[in-house]
N, C-alpha and C positions, 0 to 999 in steps of 0.2 A: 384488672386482669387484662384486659382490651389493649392497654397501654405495654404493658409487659412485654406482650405477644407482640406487639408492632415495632418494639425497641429492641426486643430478641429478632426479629425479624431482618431488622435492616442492621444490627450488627452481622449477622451471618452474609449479607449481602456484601459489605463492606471487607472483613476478611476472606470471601470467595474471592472480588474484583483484584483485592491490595497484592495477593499471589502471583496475579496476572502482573501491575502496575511495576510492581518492586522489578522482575526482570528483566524488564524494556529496556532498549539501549537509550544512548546519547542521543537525540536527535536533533542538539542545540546548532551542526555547523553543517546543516546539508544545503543551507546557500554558498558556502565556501567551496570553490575547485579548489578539490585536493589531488594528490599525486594520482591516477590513472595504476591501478591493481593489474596488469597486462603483460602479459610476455610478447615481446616485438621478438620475431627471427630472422639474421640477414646475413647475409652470403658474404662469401669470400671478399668482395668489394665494398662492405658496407651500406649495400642496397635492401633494404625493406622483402621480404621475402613472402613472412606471417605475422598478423598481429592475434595472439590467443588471450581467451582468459576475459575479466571484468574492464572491459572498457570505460571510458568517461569520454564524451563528448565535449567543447564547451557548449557553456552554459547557454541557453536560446532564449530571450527573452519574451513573452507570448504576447505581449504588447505590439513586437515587431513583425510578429507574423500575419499572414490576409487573415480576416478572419475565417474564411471560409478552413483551415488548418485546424486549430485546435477544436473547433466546432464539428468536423468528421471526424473526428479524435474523439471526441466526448457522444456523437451522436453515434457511432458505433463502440467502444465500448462500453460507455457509461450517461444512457441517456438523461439522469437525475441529478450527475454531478453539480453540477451547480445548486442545487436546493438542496440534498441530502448533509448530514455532518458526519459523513467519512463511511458510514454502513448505508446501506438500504435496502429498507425493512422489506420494503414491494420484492427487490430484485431477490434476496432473500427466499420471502414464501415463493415468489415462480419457482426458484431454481432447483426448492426443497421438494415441492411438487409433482415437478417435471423429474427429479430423481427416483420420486417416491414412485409416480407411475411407470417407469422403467426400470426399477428394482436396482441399479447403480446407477456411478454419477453419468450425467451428459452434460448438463447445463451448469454453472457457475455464477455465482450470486455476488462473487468481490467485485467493490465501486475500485475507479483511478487510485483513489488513494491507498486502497487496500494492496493493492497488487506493487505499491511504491512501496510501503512497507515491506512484502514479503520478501520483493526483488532486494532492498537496499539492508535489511536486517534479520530475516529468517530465512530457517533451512527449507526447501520445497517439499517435505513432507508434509503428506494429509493427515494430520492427527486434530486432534480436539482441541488440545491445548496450545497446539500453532496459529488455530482459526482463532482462537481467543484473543491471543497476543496479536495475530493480526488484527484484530476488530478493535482492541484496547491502542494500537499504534495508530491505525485508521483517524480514530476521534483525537488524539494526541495530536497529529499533524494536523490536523483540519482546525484544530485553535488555536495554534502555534504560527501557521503559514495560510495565505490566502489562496484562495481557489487559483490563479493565476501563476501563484510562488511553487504549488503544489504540481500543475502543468509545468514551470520549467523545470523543477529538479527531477522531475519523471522523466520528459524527453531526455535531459542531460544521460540518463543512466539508462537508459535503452539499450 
C-alpha cells in the first residue's frame, strides 16, 4: 500500500512538471547572435534618428570584464547566483514573506537566470503558470550553460 501511494505520488508529480517542460521553447542557440528584433528610424539622410523595439548587443564576454562588473551585477541582483541552480529557495521565502506582510507584491524572489528567461522567452504577466515556466526554464539553462555563459547572454539582451 506504502509503495502504491509513493508511485501514485511521483507519477502525479511528473505529469504536473511535464505540462510545464513540454511548452518551453528552444533554448539550444542563445550563444548564437542572431539578427537584433529592432526597428532603427532615420531621416531623410540616412542618419540613425531611433532605435525601438528588442535590442541585441554583441556578445560580452565576462571573462573580459574587471571583476569587480559582473560581481555588482550579481551582488545586487542576485546575491546566490553562483551557488543556487536557477531558483532560490531563500530569495523565494523572503520575498513571499515580505508580500505576505504587505498584503501585495513589493519584493521579488526571481535569481539572474529567471529573469533571462522571462526577458528572452516569456510574456511579462504575473500568473502562475508563467512563474512555473519561468522556474522550469531557470533550472533548464543553468544545466545547459555555465554560470558565466548565463552572465553573457543576459548582458547581450539587456
Amino acid at each position: 500500500r506504502c509503495l502504491s501511494d509513493w508511485s501514485s505520488d511521483v507519477c502525479s508529480s511528473d505529469l504536473f512538471f511535464s505540462r510545464f517542460l513540454s511548452s518551453l521553447p528552444d533554448v539550444g542557440n542563445l550563444m548564437v547572435a542572431g539578427s537584433s528584433q529592432d526597428i532603427t528610424i532615420l531621416d531623410a539622410h540616412g542618419r540613425q534618428i531611433a532605435r525601438r523595439g528588442l535590442t541585441q548587443g554583441q556578445m560580452v564576454r565576462a571573462e573580459d570584464l574587471p571583476d569587480y562588473v559582473p560581481n555588482a551585477f550579481i551582488a545586487i541582483e542576485d546575491r546566490r547566483f553562483r551557488s543556487h541552480l536557477g531558483i532560490d529557495p531563500v530569495g523565494l521565502a523572503r520575498a513571499a514573506f515580505q508580500n505576505m506582510l504587505t498584503g501585495h507584491v513589493v519584493q521579488g524572489g526571481s535569481t539572474l537566470t529567471q529573469q533571462l528567461a522571462k526577458n528572452l522567452f516569456l510574456s511579462p504577466g504575473r500568473t502562475f503558470d508563467r512563474k512555473m515556466e519561468e522556474a522550469a526554464l531557470a533550472v533548464y539553462l543553468e544545466q545547459r550553460y555555465s554560470k558565466n555563459q548565463i552572465l553573457k547572454i543576459g548582458r547581450a539582451h539587456v
